[in-house]
N, C-alpha and C positions, 0 to 999 in steps of 0.2 A: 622675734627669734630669741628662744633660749642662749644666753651669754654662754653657756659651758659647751653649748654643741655648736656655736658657730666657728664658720671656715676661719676666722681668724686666729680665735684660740687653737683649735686645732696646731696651724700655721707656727703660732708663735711656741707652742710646746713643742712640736716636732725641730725648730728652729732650734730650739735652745739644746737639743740633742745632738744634733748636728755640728752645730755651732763646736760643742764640746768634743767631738770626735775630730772634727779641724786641727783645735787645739791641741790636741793629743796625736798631731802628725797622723792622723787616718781620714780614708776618704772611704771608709765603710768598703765593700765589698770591692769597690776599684780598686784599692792596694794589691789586691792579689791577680790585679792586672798589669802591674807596672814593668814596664818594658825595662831592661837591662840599661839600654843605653839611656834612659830616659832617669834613671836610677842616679847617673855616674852624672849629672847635671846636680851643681850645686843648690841645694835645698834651703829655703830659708829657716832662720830659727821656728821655733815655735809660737803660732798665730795667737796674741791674746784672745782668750774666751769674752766676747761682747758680753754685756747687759743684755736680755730679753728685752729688751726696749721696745715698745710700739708708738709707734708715732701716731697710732688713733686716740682720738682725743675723744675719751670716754664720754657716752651721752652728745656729743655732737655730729659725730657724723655714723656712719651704717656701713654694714659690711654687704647689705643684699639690701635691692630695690627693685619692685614687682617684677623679682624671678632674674636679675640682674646684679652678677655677683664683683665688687671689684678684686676676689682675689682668685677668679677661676675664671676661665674664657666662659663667656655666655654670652645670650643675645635677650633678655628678659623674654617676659609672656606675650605683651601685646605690642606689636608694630607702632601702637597707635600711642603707646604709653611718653610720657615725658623722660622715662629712666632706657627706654628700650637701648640697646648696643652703648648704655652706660652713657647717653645723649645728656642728661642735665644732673649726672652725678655728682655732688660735689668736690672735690678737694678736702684736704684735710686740713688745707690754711683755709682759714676764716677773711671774710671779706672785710674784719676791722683792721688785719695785719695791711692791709696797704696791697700792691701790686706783688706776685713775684716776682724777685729778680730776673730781670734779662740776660741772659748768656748768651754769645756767640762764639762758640768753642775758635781758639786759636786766634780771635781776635781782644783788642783792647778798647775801654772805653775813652770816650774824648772829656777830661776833667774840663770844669768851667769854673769861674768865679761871677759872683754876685756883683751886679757894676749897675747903678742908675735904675732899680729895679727891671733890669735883666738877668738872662743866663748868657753869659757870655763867653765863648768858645774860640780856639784859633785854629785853623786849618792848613795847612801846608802842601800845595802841590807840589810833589816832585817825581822823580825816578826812583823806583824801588829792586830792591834783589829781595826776591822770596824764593824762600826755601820748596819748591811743592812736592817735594821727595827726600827724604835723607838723601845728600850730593848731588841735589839737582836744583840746582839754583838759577831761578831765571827773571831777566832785564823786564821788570813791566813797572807799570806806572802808579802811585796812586796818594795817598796823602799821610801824612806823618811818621814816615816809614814805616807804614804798611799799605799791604794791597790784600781785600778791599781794606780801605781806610776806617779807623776808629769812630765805636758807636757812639753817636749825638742818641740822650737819653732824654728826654723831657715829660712833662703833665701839662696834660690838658689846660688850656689856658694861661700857660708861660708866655712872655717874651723875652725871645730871642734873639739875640746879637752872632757874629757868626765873621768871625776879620778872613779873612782867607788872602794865603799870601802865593805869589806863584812863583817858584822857584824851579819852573820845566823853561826849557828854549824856546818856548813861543806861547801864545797869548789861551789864554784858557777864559771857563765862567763856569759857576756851579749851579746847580741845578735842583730845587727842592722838590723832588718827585713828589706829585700828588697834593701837595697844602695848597690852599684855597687863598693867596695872599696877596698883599697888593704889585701888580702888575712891575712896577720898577725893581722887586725882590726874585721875580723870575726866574732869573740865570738865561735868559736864550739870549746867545752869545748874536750882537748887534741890533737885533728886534728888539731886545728892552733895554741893554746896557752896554755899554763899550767895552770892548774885551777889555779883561784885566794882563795886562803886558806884560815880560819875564822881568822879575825883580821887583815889581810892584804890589801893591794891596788893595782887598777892596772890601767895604764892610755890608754884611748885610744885615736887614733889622726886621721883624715881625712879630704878631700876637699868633700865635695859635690856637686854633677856636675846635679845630676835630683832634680824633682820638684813633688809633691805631700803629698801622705799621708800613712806614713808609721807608725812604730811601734818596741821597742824596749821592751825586753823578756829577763828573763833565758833561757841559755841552759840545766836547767838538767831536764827531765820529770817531775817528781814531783814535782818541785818547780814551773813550769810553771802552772800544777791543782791545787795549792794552790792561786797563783793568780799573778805572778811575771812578771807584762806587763803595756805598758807607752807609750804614744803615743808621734810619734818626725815626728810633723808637717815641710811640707816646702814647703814652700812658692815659686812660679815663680818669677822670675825677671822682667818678662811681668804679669803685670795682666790678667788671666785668661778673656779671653769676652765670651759672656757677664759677667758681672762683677756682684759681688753677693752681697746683704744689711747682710746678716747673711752667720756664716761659725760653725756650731755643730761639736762637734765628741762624739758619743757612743761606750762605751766598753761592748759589750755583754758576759758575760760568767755563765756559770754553778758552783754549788760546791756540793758533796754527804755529808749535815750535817745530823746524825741523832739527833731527837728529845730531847734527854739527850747528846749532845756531841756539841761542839763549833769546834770542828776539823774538815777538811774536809777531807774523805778516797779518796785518791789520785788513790787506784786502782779501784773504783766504777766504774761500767756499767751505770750505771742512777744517775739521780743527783736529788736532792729534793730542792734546792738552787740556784735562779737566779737572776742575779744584772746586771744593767745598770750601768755603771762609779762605780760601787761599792754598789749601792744601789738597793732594791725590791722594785718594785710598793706594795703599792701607795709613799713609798717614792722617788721616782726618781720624779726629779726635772723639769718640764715640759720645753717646748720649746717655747718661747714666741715672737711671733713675732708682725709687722704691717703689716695690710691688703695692698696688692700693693706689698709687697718687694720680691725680689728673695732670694730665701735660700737655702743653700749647706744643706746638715747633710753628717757628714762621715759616715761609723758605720764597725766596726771591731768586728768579730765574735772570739773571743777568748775561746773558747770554748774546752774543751776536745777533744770533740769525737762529738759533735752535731751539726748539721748544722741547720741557720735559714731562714723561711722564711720570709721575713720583711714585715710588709703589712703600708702602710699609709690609714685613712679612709678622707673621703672627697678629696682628690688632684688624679692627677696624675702624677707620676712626672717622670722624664728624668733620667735615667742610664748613667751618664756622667765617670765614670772614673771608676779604679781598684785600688790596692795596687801599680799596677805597675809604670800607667801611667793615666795619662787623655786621654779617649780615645775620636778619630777626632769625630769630629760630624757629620760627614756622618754614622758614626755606631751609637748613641746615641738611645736608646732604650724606647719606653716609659713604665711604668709599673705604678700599682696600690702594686703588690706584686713581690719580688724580694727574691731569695733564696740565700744566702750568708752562704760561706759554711766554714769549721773551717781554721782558718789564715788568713782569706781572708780579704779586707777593700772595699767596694764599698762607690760610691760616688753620690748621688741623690742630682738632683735641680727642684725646680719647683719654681711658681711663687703661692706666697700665697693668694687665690681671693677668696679663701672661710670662711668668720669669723666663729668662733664656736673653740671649745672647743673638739678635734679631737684625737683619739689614734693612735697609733704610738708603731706597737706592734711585737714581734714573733706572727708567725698562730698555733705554735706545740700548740697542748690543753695543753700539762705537762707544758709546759714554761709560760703559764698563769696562775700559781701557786707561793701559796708558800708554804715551810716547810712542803709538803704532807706528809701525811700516807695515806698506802693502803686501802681504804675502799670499795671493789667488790663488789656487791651480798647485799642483805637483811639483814644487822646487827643490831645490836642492836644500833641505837642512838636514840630514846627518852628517857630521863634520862639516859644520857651518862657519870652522872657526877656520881663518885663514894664515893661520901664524904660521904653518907650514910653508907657505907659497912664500910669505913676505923675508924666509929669511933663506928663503935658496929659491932668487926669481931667476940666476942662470940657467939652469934644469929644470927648474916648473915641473914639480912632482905629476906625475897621473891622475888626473881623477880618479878619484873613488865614485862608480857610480851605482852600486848593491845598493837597493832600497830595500827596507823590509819588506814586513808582509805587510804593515798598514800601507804600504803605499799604491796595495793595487785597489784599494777603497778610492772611488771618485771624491775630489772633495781637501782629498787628506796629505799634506797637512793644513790648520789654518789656526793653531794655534798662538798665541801672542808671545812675537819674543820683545827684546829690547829694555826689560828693566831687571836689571843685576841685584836679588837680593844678596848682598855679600856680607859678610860677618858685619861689618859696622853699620850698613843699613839696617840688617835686622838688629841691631844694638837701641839703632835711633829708635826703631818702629816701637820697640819692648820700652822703651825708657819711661812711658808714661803711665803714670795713676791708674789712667782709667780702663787699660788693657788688663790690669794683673787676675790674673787666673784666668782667661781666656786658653783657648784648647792652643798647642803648639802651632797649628797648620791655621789657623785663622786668618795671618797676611795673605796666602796662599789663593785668597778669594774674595779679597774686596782692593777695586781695585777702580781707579776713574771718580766716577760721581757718586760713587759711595761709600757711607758709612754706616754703623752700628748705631742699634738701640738696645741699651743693657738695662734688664730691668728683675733687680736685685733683690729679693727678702732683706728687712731692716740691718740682719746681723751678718750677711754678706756684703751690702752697701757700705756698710762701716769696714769692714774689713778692706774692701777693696780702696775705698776713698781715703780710709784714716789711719791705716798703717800700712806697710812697706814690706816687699820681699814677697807676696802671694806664688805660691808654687803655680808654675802654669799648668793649665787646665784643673786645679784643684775647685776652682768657684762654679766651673760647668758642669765639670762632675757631680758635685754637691746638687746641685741642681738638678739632675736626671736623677739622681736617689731622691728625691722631695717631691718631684712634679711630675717627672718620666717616668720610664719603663728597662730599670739601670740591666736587667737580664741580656737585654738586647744592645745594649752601648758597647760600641767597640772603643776602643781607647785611641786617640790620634799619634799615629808616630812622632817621635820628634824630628826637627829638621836638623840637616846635618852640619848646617852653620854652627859655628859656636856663638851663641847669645844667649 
């Protein structure tokens, strides 16, 4: 490929235009879309002008591989190829850089210290308050004050030490999902060890001989539905190839909170409660990438009793491993949707060539909830609100019982109430980094077990990552003048919250 007519160049010249039009407070032809009200929302200063920077490392890696592009949606020429749907496309980090970093958005990692040639870690069971909403903070369990508890990160061939102390009101054991170790390291609580008692400790110790992505749990039922699980990444001693720019992990699970209760009923059939790393859409923390990169996500379905189907919107991407193993690549599988079922971890990569602003979601309808109640059938929600009745229950005003006209539609209503976006919720939602310049209405539709996949040109990723105050909706907009068809782009209203 000729260097001056490829998709990159292009990309990064038309980028640096762009870029510069940011800076200069314009959003090219959307300006002359800008709603009034949307006007009267305080604007940030002006966006420093990036560096044209390309993170492609000249001469080592490619922008097209037989017929497979990483900066334009493609599927290459032949099914059969090793690059087809961008299947063994590299990364732009090189396999001498070492692994990439782990992230699991909204979680922390568990620091060790070197002791007697080990990696040696301390664990803390207890009672946890997590946030899984702006103002919804709920009673669940799990270790070092968090739930799921901090990631245990190790390489291939470590040993590891691991004290775990238990500070819950009854007798617990941990549990090292999936490693092949000796039998008394376990964790099955009286089959191999005597429960560890409240107040007590107990140490565990092993070599690690596989490589992957596993997970470490209570063994006692109930304290696993409360939410008692932690991911204990490990790494190869060989870099995986192709070798990956980003490496995710999500903790999918359920909890049965009712409406008036912060507890979660640990014997529930259904769950009204769904958290990514601990948190509900729209708070879970998006995935943020650059356009070009290869990206792992793990995702472990921790789930009671429910299996998910994961779906990615815009990619397709490669079914590369299990809990168990990484499996050969003669088996890699491609998928849009992948069902991941309770315990399980699967491991997806693709190659990020589509910019936008993407979900990244369970398909189950319930799981794209939050905090539901049942609302079946034809009820009563217009003037839903009953502050009328509760302050003159002598007279008990009349029903209102005029329904519109949607209600002579079968069916209607069944939309979800129960979660209050109110000025400081949307405050919390906006607070973070990895939202800025997202369209106004974007909380408005992820919601339960999902989250976002952002995936940025170089000199947007910088912006949104590296400085502060992104006008909302200015980075999506940017992006349908680059990639889209900006003619046809309506502009999102703002919401009437103040945030």
């Amino acid at each position: 490929m000729e260097r001056e007519t490829s998709p990159r160049r292009h990309f990064i010249k038309s980028g640096m235009l762009a870029a510069a039009s940011l800076a200069a407070g314009k959003t090219l032809s959307a300006q002359e879309q800008v709603d009034p009200e949307e006007a009267a929302v305080p604007q940030a200063g002006p966006i420093a002008t990036p560096p044209a920077a390309s993170n492609t490392k000249e001469g080592t890696v490619r922008d097209q591989y037989d017929g497979f592009s990483r900066f334009k949606p493609s599927r290459g020429n032949d099914p059969d190829s090793d690059y087809y749907l961008g299947k063994l496309v590299p990364g732009f980090r090189s396999t001498e850089e070492g692994p990439a970093p782990f992230v699991a958005p909204d979680l922390e990692k568990l620091p060790y210290v070197m002791k007697d040639g080990a990696k040696q870690f301390e664990l803390v069971a207890q009672n946890v308050r997590r946030e899984f909403l702006p103002g919804y903070e709920m009673d669940v369990w799990g270790y070092n004050g968090s739930m799921p508890g901090p990631t245990i990160e190790v390489t291939q061939g470590d040993r590891v030490r691991i004290i775990v102390h238990n500070e819950l009101p009854e007798p617990t054991t941990v549990h090292w999902h999936g490693f092949e170790l000796p039998v008394q390291q376990d964790g099955s609580m009286t089959l191999t060890q005597n429960p560890i008692m409240p107040g007590k400790s107990y140490v565990y110790e092993f070599d690690i001989h596989e490589a992957g992505t596993f997970f470490y749990h209570s063994h006692v039922a109930m304290q696993e539905a409360f939410g008692m699980v932690g991911w204990f990444i490990v790494h190869p001693k060989k870099v995986f190839d192709p070798p990956v720019d980003r490496d995710f992990g999500l903790i999918f699970q359920n909890f049965h909170i009712k409406a008036n209760q912060t507890i979660s009923n640990s014997w529930a059939m259904d769950w009204s409660w769904h958290t990514i790393n601990g948190r509900s859409g729209p708070f879970t923390t998006p995935l943020v990438v650059k356009h070009g990169e290869r990206v792992r996500i793990r995702l472990l379905d921790f789930s009671p009793m429910q299996h998910h189907p994961i779906h990615l919107h815009g990619h397709t991407f490669w079914l590369t491993g299990r809990e168990g193993a990484r499996t050969p690549k003669s088996a890699w599988i491609p998928r849009n949707t992948e069902l991941v079922g309770v315990a399980q971890a699967a491991e997806f990569e693709f190659i990020a060539n589509n910019p936008g602003d993407w979900m990244f979601h369970c398909h189950m309808v319930h799981h794209m909830m939050n905090h539901m109640v049942e609302q079946v059938g034809p009820r009563i929600r217009e003037g839903a609100n009953v502050d009328a009745y509760m302050t003159n229950l002598d007279q008990r005003p009349p029903v209102d019982m005029k329904h519109s006209e949607g209600f002579a539609t079968p069916g209607y209503p069944q939309g979800m109430q129960g979660m209050q976006m109110s000025e400081k919720f949307m405050k919390a939602i906006w607070s973070r980094r990895e939202v800025q310049g997202m369209r106004a209405t974007w909380p408005k539709s992820v919601h339960g077990l999902m989250t976002l996949l952002r995936v940025l040109p170089d000199d947007l990723y910088q912006q949104v990552m590296e400085t502060d105050d992104v006008p909302k909706g200015a980075i999506f907009e940017e992006i349908v003048q680059r990639f889209g068809t900006p003619g046809t782009y309506q502009k999102a209203p703002m919401m009437k919250m103040g945030h």
